[in-house]
C-alpha positions in Angstrom: 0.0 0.0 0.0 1.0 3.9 -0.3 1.8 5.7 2.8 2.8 9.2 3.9 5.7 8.3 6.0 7.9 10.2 8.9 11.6 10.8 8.0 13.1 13.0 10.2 13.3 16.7 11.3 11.8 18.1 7.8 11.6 15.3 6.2 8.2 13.0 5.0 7.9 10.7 1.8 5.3 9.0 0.5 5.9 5.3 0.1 5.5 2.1 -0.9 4.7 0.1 2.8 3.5 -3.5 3.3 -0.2 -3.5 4.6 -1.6 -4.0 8.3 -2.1 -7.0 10.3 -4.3 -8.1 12.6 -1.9 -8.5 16.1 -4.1 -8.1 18.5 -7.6 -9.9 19.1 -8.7 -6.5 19.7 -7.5 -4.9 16.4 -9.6 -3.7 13.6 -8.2 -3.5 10.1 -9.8 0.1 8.0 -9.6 0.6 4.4 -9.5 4.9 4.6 -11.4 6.7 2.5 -10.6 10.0 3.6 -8.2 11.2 5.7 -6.5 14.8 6.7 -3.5 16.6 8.0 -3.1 17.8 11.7 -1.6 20.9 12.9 0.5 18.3 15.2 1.5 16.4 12.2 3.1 20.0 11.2 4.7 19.9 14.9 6.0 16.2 14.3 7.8 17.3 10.9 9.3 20.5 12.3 10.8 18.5 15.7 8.5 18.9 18.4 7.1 15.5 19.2 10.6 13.7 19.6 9.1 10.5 20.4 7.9 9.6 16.8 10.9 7.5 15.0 11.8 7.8 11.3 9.3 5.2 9.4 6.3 6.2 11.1 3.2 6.5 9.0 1.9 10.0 9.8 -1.8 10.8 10.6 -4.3 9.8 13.3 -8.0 11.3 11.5 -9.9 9.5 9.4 -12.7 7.5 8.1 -13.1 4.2 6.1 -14.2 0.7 5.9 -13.6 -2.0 7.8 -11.9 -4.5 6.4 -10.9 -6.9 8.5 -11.6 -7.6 12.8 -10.3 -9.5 15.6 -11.9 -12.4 17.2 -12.4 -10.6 20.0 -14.2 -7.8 18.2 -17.7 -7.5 18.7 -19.2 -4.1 17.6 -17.9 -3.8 13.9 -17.8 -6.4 10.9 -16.2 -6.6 7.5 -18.2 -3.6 5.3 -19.2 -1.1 8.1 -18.3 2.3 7.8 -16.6 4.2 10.2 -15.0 6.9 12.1 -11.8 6.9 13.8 -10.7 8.3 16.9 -7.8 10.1 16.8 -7.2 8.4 20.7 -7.3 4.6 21.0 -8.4 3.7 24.4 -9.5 -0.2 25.7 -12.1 1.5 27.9 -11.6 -0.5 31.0 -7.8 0.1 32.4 -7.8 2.6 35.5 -7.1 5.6 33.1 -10.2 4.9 31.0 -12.6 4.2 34.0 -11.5 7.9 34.9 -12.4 9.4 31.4 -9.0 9.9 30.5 -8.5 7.7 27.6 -5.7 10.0 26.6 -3.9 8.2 28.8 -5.2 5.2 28.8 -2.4 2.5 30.2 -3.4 -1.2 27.7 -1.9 0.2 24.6 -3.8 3.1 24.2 -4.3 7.0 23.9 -2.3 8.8 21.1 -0.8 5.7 19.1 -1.9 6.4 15.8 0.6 8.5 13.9 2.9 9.0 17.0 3.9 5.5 18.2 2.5 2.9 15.5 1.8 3.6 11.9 -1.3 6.2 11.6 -4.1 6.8 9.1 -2.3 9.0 6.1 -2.3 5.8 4.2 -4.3 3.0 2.5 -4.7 1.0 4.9 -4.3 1.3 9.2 -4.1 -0.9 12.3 -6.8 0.5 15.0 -6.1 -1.1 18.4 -9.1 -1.7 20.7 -11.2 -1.4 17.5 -14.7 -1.5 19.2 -13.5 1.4 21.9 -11.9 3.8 19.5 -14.2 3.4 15.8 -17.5 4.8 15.8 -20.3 3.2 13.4 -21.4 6.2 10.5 -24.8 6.5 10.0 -26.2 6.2 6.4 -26.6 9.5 4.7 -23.6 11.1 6.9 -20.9 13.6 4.9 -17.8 11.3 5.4 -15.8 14.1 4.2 -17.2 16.7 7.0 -17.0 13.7 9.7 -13.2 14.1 9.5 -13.0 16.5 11.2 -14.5 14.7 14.6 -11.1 12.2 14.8 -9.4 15.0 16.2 -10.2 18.4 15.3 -13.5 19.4 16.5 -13.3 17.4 20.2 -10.2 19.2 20.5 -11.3 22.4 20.1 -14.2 21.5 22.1 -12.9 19.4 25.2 -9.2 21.2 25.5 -10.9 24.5 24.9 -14.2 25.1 25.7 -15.0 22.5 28.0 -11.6 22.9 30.4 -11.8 26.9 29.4 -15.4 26.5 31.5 -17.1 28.9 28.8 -20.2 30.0 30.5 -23.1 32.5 29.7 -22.0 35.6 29.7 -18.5 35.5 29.3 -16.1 37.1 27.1 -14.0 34.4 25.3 -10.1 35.2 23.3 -9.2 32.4 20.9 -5.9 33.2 19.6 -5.9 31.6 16.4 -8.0 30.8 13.6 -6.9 27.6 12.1 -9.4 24.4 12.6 -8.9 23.8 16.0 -9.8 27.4 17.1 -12.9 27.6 14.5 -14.0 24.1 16.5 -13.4 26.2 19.5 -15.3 29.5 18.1 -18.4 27.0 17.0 -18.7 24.2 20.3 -18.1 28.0 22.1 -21.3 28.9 20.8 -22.9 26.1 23.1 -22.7 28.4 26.1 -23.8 31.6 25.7 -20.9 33.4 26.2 -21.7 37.3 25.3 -18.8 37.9 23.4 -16.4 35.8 20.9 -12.8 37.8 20.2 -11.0 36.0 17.4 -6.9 36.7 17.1 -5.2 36.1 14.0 -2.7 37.2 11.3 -4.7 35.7 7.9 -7.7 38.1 6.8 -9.2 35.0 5.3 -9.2 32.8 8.3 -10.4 36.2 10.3 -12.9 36.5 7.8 -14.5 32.9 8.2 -14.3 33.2 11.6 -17.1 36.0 11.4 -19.3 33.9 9.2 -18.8 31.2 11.9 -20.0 33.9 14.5 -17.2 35.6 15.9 -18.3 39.2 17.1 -14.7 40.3 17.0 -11.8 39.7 15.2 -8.2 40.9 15.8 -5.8 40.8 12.6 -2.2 40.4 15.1 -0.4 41.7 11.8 -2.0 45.1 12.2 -1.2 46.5 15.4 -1.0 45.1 19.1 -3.7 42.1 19.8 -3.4 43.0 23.9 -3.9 46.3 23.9 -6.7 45.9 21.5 -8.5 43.5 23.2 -8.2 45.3 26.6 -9.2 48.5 24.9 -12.0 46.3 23.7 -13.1 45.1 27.4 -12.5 48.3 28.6 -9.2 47.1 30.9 -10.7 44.6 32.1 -9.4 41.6 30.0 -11.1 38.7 28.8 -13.3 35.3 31.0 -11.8 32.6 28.8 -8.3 32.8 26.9 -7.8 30.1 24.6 -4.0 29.3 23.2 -4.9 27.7 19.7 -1.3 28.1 18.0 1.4 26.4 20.2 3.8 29.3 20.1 5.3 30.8 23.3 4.1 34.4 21.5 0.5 33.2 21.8 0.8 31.7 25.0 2.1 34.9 26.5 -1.0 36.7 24.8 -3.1 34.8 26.8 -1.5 35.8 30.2 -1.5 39.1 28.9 -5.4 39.5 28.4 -6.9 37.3 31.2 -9.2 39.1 33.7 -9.3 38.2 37.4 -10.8 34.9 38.3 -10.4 33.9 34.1 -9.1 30.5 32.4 -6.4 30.1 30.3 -7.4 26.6 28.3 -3.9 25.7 26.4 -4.9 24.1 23.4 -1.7 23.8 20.9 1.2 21.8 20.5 3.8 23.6 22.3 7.6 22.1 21.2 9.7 24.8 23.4 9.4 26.4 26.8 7.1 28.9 27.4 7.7 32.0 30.0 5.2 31.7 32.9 4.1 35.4 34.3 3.4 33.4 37.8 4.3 36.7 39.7 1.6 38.3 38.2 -0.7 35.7 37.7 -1.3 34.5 41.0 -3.2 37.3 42.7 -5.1 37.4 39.9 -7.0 33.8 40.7 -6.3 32.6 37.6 -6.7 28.9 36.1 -4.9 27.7 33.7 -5.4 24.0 31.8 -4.1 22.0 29.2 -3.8 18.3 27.7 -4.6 16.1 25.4 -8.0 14.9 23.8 -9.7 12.4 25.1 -12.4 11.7 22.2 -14.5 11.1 24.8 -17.5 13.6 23.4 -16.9 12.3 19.8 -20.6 10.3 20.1 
């Protein structure tokens, strides 16, 4: 089969690579359809996520047919179509009881793409196939269901759900790529009063208003903190959302949280980032971050 492989700092190719295999009596073989490119697939190639080796198949989004199960399996059959979680999870290990299949300790969490061969290929290996697939419906847009492998629970879970967006609040999302539009549109599940969206593209900016931004803050044009606190009138901003995984960014966020706010750290960060603790901390600030847990992909 073809696949989009891992080289090194810089470096991918696209390859000639012998198919899957069942290993496990757990594992579920998928034929992908459609696939897509991750901002942390960008982080792998420039560096940042040491721990995938050269040889790697890249990607962990997707959607296909099964084409071949365990024994073991019992949800999914030869035929079906499906989605796949970007986190494989066995559901039942202490991690996984605790809703943190992100972490989950039997083989799971982020494999695909990072630690065994991921989904930017013809064919790909899911471990604990009946925890981490989900069953499309007929009449679903495969294309459009992409984006729930990764993208959209991201936005949603790391964002808006650890962010604690209420009604009422005024929410930052620095940066307007996919992850922060999932953010700007699961946002729009709680009310908050007012949506700010930082950027430096006009045409992300741009879509971002369609999607229902209120504000939008072009970083190219002038200086996104001042603007945003001229904006709140000094007062900063509820929910500050790091969408990027810059140490720039990061620091906006400090720089624009009001008292008692949440910073939710959403990107990939590959260096250190300055923590303004002396200012922070009599400010009763929160700050979160992690990685996905799928868990709200149903």
């Amino acid at each position: 089969m073809k696949a989009l492989i891992y080289n090194g700092v810089g470096q991918k190719e696209w390859v000639d690579k012998p198919m899957p295999t069942l290993r496990d009596a757990t594992d579920v073989i998928v034929k992908l359809t459609a696939t897509t490119i991750c901002g942390t697939d960008l982080h792998i190639l420039k560096g940042d996520v040491p721990t995938v080796a050269p040889g790697i198949t890249l990607g962990h989004e997707g959607v296909g047919v099964v084409e071949a199960v365990g024994p073991a399996i019992r949800g999914f059959k030869p035929g079906d179509r499906v989605l796949i979680a970007c986190i494989t999870a066995c559901g039942s290990c202490r991690n996984c009881r605790k809703g943190m299949h992100a972490h989950c300790t039997d083989g799971g969490g982020w494999q695909l793409g990072h630690m065994i061969d991921g989904t930017q290929a013809e064919y790909v290996r899911i471990p604990h196939g009946d925890f981490s697939l989900h069953r499309i419906p007929e009449g679903m847009d495969e294309e459009a269901l992409v984006m729930l492998s990764d993208i959209l629970p991201t936005g949603f879970e790391i964002g808006v759900l650890s962010g604690k967006v209420t009604p009422g609040d005024t929410v930052a999302i620095v940066g307007a790529g996919p992850v922060g539009m999932a953010a700007l549109l699961t946002a729009q599940f709680y009310a908050p009063a007012r949506i700010i969206m930082v950027d430096m593209d006009p045409k992300r900016l741009a879509m971002a208003r369609q999607f229902g931004a209120s504000d939008t803050i072009d970083v190219s044009e002038g200086n996104a903190a001042e603007a945003i606190m001229a904006m709140t009138d000094g007062v900063g901003v509820d929910v500050a959302m790091e969408a990027v995984g810059i140490p720039k960014t990061f620091e906006l966020c400090q720089d624009i949280i009001a008292p008692g706010g949440r910073i939710a750290n959403i990107g990939v960060h590959g260096t250190k980032v300055d923590l303004a603790l002396e200012k922070l901390w009599i400010r009763n600030i929160s700050i979160s971050m992690g990685l996905v847990n799928t868990d709200t992909m149903q």
